[in-house]
BAFI-3210 file (N, C-alpha, C; in Angstrom, 3 decimals, decimal comma, padded with zeros to 6 digits):
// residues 106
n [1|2|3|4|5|6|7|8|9|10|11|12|13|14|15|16|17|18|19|20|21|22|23|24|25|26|27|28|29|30|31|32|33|34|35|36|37|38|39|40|41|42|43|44|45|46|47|48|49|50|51|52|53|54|55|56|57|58|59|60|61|62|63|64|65|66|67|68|69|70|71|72|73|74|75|76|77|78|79|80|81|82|83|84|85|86|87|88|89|90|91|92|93|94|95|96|97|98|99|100|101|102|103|104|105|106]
n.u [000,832|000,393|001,913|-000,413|-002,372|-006,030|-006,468|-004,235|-001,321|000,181|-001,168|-002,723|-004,790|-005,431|-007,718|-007,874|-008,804|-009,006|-010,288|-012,754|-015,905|-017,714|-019,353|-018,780|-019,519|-018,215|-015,598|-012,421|-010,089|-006,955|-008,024|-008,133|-009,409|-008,259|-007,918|-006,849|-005,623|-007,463|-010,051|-010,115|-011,275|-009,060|-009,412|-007,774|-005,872|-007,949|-009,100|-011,909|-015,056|-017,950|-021,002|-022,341|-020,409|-019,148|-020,903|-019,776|-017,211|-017,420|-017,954|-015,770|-013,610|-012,691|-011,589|-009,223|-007,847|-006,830|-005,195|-006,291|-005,994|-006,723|-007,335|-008,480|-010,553|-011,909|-011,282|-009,514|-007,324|-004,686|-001,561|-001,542|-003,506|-006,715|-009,581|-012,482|-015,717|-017,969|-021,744|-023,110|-024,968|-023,642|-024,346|-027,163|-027,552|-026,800|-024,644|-021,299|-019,605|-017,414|-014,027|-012,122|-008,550|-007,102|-004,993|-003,393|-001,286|001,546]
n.v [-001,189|002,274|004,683|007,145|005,958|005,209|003,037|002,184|000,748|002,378|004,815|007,233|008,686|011,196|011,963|015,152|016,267|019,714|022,150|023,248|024,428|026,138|022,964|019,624|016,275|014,362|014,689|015,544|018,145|017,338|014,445|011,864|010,352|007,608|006,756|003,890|002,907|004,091|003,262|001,860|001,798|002,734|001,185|000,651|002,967|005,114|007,674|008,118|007,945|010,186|010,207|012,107|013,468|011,975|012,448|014,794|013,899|012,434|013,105|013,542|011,839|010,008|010,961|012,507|010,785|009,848|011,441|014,218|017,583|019,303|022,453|022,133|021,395|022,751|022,530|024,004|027,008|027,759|025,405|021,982|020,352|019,737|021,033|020,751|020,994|019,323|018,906|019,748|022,778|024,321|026,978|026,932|024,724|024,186|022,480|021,297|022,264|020,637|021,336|019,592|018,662|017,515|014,819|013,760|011,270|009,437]
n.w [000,000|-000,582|001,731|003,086|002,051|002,098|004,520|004,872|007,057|008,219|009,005|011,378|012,947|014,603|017,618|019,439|022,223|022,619|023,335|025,842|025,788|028,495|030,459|029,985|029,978|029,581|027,982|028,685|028,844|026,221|026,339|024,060|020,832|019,374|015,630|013,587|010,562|009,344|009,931|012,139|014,954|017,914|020,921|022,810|022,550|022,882|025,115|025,529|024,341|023,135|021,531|021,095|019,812|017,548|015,729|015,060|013,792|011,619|009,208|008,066|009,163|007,266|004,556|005,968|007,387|004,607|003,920|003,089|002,737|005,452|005,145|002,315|002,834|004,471|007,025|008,442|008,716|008,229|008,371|009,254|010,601|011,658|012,383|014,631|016,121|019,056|018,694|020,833|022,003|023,929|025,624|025,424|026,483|028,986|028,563|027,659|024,443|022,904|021,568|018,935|018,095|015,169|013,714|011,329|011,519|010,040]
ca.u [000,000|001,040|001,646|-001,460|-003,897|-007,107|-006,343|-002,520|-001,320|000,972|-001,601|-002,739|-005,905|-005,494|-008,306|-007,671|-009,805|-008,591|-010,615|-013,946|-016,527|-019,004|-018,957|-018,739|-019,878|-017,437|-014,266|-011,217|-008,945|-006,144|-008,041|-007,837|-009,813|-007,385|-008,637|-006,000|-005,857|-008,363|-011,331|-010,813|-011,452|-008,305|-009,941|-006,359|-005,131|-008,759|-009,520|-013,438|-015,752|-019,249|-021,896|-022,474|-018,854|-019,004|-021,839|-019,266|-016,371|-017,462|-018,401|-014,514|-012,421|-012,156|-010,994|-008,331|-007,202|-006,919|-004,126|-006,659|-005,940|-007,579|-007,615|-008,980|-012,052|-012,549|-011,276|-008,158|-006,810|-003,335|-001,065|-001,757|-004,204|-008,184|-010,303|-013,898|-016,261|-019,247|-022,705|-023,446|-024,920|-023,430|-024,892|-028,291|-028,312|-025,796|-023,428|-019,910|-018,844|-015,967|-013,194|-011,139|-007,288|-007,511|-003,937|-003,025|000,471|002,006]
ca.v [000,000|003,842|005,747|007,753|006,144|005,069|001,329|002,069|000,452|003,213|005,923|007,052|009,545|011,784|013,440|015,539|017,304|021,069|022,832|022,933|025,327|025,492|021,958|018,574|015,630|013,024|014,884|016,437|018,830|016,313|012,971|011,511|008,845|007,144|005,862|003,352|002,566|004,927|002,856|001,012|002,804|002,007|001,040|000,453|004,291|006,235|007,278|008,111|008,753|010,801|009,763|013,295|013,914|011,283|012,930|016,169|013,611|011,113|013,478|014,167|011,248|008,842|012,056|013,178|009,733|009,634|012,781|015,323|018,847|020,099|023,523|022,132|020,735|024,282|022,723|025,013|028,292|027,073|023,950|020,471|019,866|019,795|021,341|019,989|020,694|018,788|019,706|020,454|023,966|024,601|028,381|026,600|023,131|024,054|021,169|021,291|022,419|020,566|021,558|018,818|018,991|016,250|015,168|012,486|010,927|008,354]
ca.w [000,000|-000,674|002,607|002,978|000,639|002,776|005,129|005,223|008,180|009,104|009,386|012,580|012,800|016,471|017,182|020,750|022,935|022,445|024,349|026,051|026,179|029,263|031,038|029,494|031,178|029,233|028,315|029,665|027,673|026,462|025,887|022,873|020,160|017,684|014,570|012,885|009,237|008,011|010,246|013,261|016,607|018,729|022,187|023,857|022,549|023,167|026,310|025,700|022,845|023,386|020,300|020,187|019,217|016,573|014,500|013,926|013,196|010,572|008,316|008,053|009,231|005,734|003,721|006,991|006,897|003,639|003,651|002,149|003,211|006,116|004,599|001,373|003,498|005,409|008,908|009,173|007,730|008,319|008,868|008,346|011,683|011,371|014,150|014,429|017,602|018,829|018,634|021,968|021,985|025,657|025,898|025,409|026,687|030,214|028,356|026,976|023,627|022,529|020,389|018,561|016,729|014,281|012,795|010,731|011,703|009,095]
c.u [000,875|000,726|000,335|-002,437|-004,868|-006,656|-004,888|-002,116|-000,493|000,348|-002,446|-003,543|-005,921|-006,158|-008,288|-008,219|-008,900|-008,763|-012,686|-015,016|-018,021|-018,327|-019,457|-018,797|-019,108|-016,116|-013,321|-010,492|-007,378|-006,424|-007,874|-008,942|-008,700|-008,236|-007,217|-006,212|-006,732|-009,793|-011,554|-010,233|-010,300|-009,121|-008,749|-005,986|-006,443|-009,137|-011,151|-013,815|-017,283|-019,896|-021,928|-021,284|-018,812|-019,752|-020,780|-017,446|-016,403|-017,451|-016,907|-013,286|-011,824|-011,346|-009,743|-007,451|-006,777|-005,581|-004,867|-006,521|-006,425|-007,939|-008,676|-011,009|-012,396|-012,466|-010,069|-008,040|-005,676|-002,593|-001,812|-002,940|-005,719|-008,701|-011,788|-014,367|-017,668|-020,572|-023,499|-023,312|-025,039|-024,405|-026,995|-028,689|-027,554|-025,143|-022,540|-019,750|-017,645|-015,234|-012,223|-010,320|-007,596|-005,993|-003,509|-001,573|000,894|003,091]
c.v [001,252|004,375|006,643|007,436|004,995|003,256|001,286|002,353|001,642|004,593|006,272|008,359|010,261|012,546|013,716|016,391|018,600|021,726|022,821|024,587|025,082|024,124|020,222|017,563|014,540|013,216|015,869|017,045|017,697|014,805|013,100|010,395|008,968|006,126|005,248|003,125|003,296|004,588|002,012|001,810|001,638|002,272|001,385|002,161|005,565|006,279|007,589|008,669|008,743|010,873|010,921|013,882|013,188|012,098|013,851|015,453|012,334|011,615|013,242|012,798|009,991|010,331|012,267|011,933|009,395|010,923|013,726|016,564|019,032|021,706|023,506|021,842|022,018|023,904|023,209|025,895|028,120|025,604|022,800|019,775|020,857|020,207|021,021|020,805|019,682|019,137|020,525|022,033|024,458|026,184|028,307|025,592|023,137|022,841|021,972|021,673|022,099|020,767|020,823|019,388|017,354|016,221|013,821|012,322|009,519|007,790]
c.w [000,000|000,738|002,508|002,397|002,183|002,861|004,858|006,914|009,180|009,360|010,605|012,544|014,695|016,946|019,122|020,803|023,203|023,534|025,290|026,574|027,186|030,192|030,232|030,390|030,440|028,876|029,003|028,459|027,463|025,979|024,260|021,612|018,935|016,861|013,884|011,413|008,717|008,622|011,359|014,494|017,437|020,095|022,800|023,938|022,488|024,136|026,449|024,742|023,355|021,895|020,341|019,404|017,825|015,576|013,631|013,329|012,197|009,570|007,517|007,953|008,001|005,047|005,189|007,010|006,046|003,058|002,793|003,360|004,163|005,362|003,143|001,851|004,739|006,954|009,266|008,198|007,715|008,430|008,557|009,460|011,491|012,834|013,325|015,903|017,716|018,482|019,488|021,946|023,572|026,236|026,182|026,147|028,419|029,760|028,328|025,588|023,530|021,274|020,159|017,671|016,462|013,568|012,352|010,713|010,867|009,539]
res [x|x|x|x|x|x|x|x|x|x|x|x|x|x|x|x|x|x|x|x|x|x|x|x|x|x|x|x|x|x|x|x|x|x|x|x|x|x|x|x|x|x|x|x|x|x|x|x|x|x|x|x|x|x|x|x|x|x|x|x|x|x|x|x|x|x|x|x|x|x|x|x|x|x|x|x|x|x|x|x|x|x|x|x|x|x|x|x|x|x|x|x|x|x|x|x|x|x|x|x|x|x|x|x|x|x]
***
């Protein structure tokens, strides 16, 4: 397989909790979910994943895995790392707003 092309074993999807807006009842600034190969949720290297978090990172993680731009896909104005947040509208719901960096390491 070509480095970067989608189910190459050496790619490594990092998506980390940034920052948090409000209060979150599942993460901490710091955790982490790794996606391996382009599609399988490392259990051993994530320390917690919130279904509402998933909705705002699926859309995203085959293409990010896949070495397409973040910039080309409108989740950065710079550099090579994707920001995402969840959907939690904290200002409305007293949740969390979280903000993920997303970076694909080969």
């Amino acid at each position: 397989m070509i480095p970067g092309e989608y189910g190459c074993p050496m790619n490594k999807l990092i998506i980390e909790v940034l920052k948090i807006k409000g209060t979150c009842p599942v993460y901490k600034v710091g955790d982490r979910i790794v996606i391996n190969e382009g599609y399988k949720l490392s259990l051993k290297e994530t320390d917690k994943v919130c279904m509402h978090s998933l909705a705002s990172i699926i859309p995203y993680y085959v293409a990010l895995s896949k070495g397409v731009d973040p910039k080309t896909l409108g989740l950065a104005k710079e550099g090579n790392k994707a920001y995402l947040q969840c959907l939690d509208p904290c200002e409305f719901t007293g949740g969390g707003t979280v903000i993920f960096e997303v970076e694909l390491r080969k």
